[in-house]
C-alpha positions as a printed Julia matrix, in Angstrom:
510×3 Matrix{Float64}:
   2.15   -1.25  -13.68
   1.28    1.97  -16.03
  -0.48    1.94  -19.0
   1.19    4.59  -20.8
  -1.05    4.04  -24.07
  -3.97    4.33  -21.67
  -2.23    7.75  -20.31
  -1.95    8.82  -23.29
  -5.46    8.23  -24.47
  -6.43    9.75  -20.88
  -4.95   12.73  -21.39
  -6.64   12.96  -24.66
 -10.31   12.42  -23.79
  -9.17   15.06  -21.14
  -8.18   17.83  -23.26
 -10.83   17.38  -25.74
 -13.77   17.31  -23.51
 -13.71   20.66  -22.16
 -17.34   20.64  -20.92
 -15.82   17.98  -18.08
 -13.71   20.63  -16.36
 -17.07   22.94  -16.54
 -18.53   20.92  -13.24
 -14.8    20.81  -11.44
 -15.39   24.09   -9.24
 -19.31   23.78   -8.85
 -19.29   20.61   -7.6
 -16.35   21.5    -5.02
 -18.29   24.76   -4.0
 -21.44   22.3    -3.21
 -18.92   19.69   -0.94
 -17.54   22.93    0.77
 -21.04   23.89    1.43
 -23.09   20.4     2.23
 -19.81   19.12    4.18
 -19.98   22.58    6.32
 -23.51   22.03    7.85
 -24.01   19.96   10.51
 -26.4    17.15    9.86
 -25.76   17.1     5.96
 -23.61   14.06    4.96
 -21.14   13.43    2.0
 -23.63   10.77    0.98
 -26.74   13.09    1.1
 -25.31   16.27   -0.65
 -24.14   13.71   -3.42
 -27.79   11.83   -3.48
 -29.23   15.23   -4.13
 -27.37   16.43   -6.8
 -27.15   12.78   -8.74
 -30.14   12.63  -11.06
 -28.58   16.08  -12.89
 -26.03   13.33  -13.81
 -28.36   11.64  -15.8
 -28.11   14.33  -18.02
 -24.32   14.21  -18.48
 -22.04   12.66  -20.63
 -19.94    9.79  -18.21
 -16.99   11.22  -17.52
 -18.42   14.85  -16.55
 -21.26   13.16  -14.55
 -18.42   11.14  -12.7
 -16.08   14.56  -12.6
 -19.08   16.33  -11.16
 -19.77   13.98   -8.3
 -16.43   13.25   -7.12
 -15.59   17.2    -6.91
 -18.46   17.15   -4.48
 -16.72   14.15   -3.12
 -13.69   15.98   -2.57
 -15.09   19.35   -1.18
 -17.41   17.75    1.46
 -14.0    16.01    2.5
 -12.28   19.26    3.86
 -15.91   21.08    4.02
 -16.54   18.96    7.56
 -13.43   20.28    8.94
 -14.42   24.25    9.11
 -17.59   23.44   11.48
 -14.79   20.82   13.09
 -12.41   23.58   14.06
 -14.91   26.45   14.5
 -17.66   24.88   16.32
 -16.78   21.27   17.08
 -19.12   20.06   15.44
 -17.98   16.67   12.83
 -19.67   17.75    9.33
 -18.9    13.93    8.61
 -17.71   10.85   11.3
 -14.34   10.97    9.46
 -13.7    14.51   10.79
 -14.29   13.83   14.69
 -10.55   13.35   15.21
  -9.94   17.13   13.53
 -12.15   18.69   16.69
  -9.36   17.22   19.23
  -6.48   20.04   18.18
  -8.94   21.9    15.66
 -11.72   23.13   18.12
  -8.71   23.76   21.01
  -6.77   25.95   18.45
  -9.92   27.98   17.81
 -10.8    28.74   21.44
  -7.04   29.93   21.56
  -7.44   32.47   18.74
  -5.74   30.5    16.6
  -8.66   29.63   14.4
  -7.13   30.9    11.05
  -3.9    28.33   11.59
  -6.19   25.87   12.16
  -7.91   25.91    9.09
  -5.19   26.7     6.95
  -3.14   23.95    8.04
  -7.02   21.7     7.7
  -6.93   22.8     3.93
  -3.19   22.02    3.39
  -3.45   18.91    4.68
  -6.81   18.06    2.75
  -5.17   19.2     0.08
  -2.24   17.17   -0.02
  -3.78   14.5     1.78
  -6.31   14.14   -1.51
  -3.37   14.35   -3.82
  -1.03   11.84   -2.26
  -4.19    9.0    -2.41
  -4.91    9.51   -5.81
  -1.12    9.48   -6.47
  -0.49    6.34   -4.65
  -3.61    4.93   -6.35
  -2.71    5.48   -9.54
   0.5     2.97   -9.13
  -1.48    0.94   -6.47
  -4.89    0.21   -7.43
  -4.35   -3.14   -8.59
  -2.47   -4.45   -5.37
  -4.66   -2.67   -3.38
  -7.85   -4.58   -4.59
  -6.37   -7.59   -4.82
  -5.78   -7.04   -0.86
  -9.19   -5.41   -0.36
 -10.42   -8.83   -2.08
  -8.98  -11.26    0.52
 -10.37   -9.16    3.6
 -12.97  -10.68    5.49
 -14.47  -10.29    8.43
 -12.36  -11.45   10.71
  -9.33   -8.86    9.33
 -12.31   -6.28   10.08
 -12.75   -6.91   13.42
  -8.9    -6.5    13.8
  -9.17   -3.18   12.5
 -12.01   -2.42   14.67
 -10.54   -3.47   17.57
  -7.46   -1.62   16.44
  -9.55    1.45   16.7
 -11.01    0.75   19.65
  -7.31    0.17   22.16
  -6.72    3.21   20.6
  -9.09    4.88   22.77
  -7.31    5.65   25.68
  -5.43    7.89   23.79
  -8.05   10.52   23.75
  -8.44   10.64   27.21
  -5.64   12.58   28.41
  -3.85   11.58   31.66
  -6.25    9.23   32.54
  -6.03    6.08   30.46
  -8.8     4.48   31.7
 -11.39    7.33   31.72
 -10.75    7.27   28.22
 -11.53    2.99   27.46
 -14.22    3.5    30.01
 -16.08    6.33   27.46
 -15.35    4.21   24.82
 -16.8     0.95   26.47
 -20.06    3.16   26.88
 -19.84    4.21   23.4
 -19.75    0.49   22.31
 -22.39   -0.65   24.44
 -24.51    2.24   23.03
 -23.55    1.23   19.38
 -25.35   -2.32   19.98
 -28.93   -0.8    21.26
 -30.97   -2.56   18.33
 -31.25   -5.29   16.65
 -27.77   -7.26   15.67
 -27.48   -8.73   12.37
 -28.31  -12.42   14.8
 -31.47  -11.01   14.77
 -31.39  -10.54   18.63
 -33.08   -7.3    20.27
 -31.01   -4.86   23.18
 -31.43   -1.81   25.23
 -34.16   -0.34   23.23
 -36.79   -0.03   26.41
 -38.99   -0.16   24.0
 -38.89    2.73   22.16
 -39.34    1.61   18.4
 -37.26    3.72   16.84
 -34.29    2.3    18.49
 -35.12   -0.71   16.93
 -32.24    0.21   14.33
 -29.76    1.36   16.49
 -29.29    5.06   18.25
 -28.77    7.02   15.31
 -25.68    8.25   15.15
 -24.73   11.05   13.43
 -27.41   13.16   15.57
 -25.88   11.4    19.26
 -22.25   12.45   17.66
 -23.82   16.17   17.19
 -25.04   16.2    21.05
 -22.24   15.18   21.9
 -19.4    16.86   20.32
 -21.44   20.09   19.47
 -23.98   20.95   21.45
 -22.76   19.79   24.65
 -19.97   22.3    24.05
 -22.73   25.18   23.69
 -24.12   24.21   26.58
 -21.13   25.28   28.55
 -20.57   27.9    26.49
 -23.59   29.58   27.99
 -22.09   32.4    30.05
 -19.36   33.26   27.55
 -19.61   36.33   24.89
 -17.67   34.84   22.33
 -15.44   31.61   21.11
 -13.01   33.82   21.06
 -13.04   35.88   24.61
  -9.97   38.19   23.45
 -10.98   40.74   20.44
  -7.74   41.11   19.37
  -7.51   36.82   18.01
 -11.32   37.43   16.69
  -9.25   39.25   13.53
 -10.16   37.11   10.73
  -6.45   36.89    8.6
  -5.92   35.81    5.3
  -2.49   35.69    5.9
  -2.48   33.15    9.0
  -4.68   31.42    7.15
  -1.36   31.31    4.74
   1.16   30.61    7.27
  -1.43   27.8     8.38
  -1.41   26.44    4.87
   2.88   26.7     4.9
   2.97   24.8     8.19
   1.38   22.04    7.32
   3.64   21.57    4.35
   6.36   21.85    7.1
   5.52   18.01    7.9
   5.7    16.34    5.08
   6.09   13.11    7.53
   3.1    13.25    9.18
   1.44   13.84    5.83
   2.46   11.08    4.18
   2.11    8.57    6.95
  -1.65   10.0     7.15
  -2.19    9.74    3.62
  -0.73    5.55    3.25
  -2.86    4.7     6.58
  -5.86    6.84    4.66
  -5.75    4.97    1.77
  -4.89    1.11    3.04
  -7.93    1.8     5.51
 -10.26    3.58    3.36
 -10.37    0.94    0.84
 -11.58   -1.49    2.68
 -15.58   -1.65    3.05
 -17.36   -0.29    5.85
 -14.65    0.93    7.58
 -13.12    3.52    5.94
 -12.26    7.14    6.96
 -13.62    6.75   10.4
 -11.19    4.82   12.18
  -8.43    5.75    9.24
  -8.3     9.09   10.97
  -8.6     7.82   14.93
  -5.4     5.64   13.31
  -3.51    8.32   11.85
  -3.71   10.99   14.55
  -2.58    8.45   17.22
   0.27    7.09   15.54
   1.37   11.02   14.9
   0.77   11.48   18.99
   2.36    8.26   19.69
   5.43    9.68   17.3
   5.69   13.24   18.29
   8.04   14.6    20.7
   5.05   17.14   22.14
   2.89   14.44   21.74
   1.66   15.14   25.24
   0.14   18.37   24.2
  -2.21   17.0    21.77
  -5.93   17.71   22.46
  -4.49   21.03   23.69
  -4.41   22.94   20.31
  -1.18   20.77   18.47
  -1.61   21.49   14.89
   0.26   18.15   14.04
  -3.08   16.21   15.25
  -4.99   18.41   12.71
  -2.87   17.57   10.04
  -2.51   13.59   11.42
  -6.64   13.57   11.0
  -6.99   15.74    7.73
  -4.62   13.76    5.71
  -6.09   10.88    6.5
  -9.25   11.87    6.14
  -8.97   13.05    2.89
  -7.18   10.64    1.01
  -9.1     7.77    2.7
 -11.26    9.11   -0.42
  -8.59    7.6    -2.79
  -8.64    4.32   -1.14
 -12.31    4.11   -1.18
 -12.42    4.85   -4.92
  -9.66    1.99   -5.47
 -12.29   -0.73   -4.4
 -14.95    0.89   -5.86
 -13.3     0.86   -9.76
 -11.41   -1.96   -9.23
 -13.84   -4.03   -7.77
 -17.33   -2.4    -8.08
 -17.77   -2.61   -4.43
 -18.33    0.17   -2.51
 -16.36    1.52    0.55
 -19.37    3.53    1.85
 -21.93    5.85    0.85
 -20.43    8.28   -1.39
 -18.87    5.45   -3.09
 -22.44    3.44   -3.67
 -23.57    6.94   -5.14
 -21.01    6.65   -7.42
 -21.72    3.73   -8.37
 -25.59    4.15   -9.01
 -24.34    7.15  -11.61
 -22.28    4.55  -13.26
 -25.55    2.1   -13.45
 -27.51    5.49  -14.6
 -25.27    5.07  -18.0
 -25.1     1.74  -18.01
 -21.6     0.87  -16.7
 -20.86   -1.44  -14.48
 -17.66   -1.58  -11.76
 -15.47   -3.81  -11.52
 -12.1    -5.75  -13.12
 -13.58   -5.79  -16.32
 -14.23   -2.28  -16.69
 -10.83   -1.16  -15.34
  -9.12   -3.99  -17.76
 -11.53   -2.7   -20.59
 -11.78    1.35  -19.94
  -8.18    1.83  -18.57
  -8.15    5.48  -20.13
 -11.07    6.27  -18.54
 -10.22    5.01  -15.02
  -7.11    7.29  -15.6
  -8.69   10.56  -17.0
 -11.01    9.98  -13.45
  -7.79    9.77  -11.42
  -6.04   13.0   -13.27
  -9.35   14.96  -12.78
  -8.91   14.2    -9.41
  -5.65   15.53   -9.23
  -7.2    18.88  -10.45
  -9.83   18.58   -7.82
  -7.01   18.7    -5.23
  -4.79   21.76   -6.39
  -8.17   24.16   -7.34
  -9.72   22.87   -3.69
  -6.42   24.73   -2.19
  -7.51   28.11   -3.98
 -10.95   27.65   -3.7
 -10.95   26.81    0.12
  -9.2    29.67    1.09
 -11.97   32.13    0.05
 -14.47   29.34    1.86
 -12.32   29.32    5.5
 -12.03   33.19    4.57
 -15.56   33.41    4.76
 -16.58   31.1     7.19
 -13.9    32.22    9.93
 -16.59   35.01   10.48
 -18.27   32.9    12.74
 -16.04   33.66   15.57
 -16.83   37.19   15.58
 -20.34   36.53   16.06
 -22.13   36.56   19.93
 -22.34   33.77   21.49
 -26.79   34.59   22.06
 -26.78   34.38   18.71
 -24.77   31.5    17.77
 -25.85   29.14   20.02
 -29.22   29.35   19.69
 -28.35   28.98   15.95
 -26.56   26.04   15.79
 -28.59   24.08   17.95
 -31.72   25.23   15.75
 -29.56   24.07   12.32
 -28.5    21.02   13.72
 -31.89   20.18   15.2
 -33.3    20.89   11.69
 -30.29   18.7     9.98
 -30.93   15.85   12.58
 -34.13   15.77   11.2
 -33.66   15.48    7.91
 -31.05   12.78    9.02
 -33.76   10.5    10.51
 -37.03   11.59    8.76
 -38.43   12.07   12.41
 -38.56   13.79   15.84
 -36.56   11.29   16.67
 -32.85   12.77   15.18
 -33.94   15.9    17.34
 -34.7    14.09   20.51
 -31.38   12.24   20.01
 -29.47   15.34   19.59
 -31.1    16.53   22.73
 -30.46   13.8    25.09
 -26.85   13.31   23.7
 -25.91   17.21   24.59
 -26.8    16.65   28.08
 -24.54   13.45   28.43
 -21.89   15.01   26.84
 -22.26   18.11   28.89
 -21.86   15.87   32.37
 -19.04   13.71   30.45
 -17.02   17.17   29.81
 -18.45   18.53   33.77
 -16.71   15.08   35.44
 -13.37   15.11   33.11
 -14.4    11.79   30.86
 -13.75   12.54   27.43
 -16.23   12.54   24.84
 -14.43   12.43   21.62
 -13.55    8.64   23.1
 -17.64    8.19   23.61
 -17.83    9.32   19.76
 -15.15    6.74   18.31
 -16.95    3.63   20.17
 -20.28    4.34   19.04
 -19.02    4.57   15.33
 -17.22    0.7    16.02
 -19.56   -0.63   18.38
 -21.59   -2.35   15.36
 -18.66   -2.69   13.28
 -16.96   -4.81   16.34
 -20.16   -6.96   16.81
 -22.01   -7.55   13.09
 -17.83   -8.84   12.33
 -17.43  -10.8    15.12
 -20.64  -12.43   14.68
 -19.77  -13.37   11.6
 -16.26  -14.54   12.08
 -17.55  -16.88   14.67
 -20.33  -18.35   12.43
 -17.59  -18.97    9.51
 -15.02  -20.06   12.22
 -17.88  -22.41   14.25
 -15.94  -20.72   16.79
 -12.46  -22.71   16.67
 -10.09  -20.3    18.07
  -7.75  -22.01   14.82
  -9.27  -20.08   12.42
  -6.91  -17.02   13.39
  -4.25  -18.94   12.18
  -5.58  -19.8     8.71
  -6.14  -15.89    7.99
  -2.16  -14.03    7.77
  -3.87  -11.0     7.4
  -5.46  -10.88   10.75
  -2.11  -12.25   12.04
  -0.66   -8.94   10.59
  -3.09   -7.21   11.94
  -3.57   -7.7    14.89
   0.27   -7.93   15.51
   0.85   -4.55   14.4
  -1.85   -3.31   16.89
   0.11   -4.59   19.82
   3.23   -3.27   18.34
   0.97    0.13   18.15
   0.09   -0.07   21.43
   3.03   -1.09   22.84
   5.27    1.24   21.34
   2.12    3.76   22.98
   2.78    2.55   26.39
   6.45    2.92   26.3
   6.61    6.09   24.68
   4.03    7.73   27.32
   6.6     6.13   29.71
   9.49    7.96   28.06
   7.41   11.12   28.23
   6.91   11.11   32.07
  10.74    9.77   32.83
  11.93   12.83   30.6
   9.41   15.23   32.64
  10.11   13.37   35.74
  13.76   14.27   35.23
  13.4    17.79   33.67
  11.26   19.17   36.96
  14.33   17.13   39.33
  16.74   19.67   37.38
  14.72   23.02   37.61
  14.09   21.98   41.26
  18.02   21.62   41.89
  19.18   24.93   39.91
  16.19   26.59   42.17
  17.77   25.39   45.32
């Protein structure tokens, strides 16, 4: 339930501290600009601008970061569209419609309807958190690791979803993805696949292998064309279908919504977050749309599925990290380090002690979301440009950037070499029709599946009973099969209504 004393007295510290609105657009011009370049990470552009916090009041410091927060959110969708390239793992489901609307010409749609959703996407979380944080960390509280590996495992059925017509192309990329997420060591404390290299001792590292992949593997066959965009004509960069991007997406307020809710349940709980929240989102919206066989093709609705979610997975992150001091990943644990840096700890007591101050965070987030709509627009202005630039200069570019930002990544030759060897396999992946975003989405669960199941079967001594004595899993994991069932059957409604529709042209043509 509201506080409305504690609204009240949020609103006030609000008002009167002026100098905290003086960080909102900075900070979102730094996200926009750290979430754009490939390589740089939510977590790392927030990490570099947190010890100017120590010289902030609280609330500003806290204002400051989270605006960052909430532009490097929507900033990793303009390379996403544009380029394929991820900025962050939560934006890999944006390049299946994004990156196929660009190639069309339809690049300023694409990131209008990207911001719109962001936008909304952002505001819906923090709207839903401000009447559900309680609930929602009481929930986040019971999940263990068995509910985890549900979710995981969620994500990964959801696989064959990316592949097209072939099902099973698709769960065999994703298999390879998983077995490529457990090269390392596993939190048993057994060693796999590494041949012996020693820096694989950790695991292939992974936002470099999702930049081959996804980005430069593209390049590569890229290599004989001129442009992204072969027709001059759909090079035009348009501020006004950038516009009628932005009004589409507010068009489906459906898919939206349902992005946002899955955003927020998901993104609070930890280590999981906006990586599978998205994979989540945009296959429910496929699995619900009438067109939903033309997604992967250019279908703004999957753009809008994956940015809503995306974004207000940010929401849902913050929930457990105020309400329980725990954080959902790394932007989160930054967060929390600025609220050690003045001495405040997370957590129940400091919501049930500060609840004006856990309010004036959430209304400055609401801010955050309306000025991120103005302020992205000049941003996707801007960076649209990069479709009118030749390809023998862009490519060699990119690949030059991200090989710089995959080493910053891993401190070593080792994020270039990565990069490298993961833009060849993705180039024969995309040369032999197996799809790579599906390659992508296991190597983000792959450890998530194992380090949780590992632990479920230590707590569980592996009785098979133990299912039965967590509900949540039950829930869980019989949603997923209602998921994928309702999948199955509405792919099979899909081809019975083609089936039929090519019997009638067939008959009117004879």
């Amino acid at each position: 339930m509201l506080d409305f004393t504690a609204l009240g007295n949020a609103f006030e510290i609000l008002t009167s501290s002026s100098i905290a609105w003086v960080y909102l657009i900075p900070g979102l011009l730094i996200g926009l600009f750290f979430g754009a370049m490939p390589g740089i990470s939510i977590t790392m552009a927030m990490a570099i601008f947190l010890p100017l916090t120590l010289y902030m009041d609280f609330l500003p410091a806290i204002i400051f970061l989270t605006s960052i927060y909430t532009g490097a959110g929507f900033g990793g969708s303009v390379p996403a569209v544009l380029m394929n390239i991820p900025g962050t793992s939560s934006a890999v489901a944006t390049t299946f419609d994004g990156y196929p609307m660009a190639r069309q010409g339809r690049h300023n749609q694409a990131l209008g309807v990207a911001l719109a959703s962001s936008v909304v996407g952002t505001l819906s979380s923090y709207i839903l958190l401000l009447f559900l944080i309680a609930p929602v960390s009481a929930v986040v509280l019971k999940m263990g690791p068995l509910e985890m590996f549900a979710i995981a495992t969620w994500g990964m059925l959801l696989l064959g979803s990316l592949a097209g017509r072939s099902v099973w192309r698709g769960l065999l990329a994703g298999v390879f993805g998983v077995l490529l997420g457990t090269v390392g060591f596993n939190t048993a404390g057994h060693i796999r696949g590494t041949m012996g290299v020693s820096w694989l001792f950790d695991g292939i590292p992974t936002i470099p292998a999702m930049m081959g992949l996804l980005a430069a593997s593209q390049l590569l066959n890229l290599i004989n064309t001129h442009y992204l965009i072969e027709d001059e004509a759909d090079r035009k960069i348009s501020f006004g279908r950038i516009l009628a991007g932005v009004k589409l997406a507010f068009a489906h307020p459906t898919i939206i919504f349902r992005g946002a809710t899955i955003g927020v349940v998901v993104g609070a709980i930890p280590g999981v977050g906006s990586s599978i929240s998205n994979l989540i989102s945009y296959s429910e919206t496929r699995r619900n749309a009438p067109d939903g066989d033309t997604f992967g093709q250019g279908n703004p609705k999957g753009v809008i599925a994956a940015e809503a979610a995306n974004s207000s997975s940010e929401g849902g992150a913050m929930a457990t990290m105020l309400a329980l001091g725990i954080p959902g990943g790394g932007a989160t644990a930054i967060l929390l380090a600025a609220f050690a840096m003045h001495n405040i700890v997370g957590g129940p007591s400091f919501i049930s002690q500060n609840k004006d101050v856990v309010y004036a965070i959430i209304f400055s987030n609401f801010a955050q979301a309306v000025l991120l709509l103005f302020v992205g627009l000049g941003f996707v202005y801007a960076a649209s440009a990069v479709v009118r630039v030749p390809l023998r200069f862009l490519i060699p570019s990119v690949l030059v950037v991200s090989a710089f930002g995959s080493y910053a990544i891993q401190g070593s030759l080792s994020g270039p070499i990565t990069l490298f060897v993961f833009a060849v396999v993705g180039w024969a992946m995309v040369r032999y029709n197996y799809p790579v975003a599906a390659v992508v989405v296991g190597l983000l669960l792959g450890t998530l599946l194992e380090e949780n199941l590992i632990r479920t079967l230590q707590i569980s001594r592996g009785d098979l009973s133990y299912l039965f004595e967590r509900p949540g899993a039950m829930l869980i994991f019989a949603l997923m099969f209602l998921s994928i069932g309702l999948t199955t059957f509405s792919r099979w409604r899909r081809k019975r209504r083609a089936a039929a529709e090519a019997l009638a042209t067939e008959e009117i043509g004879s």
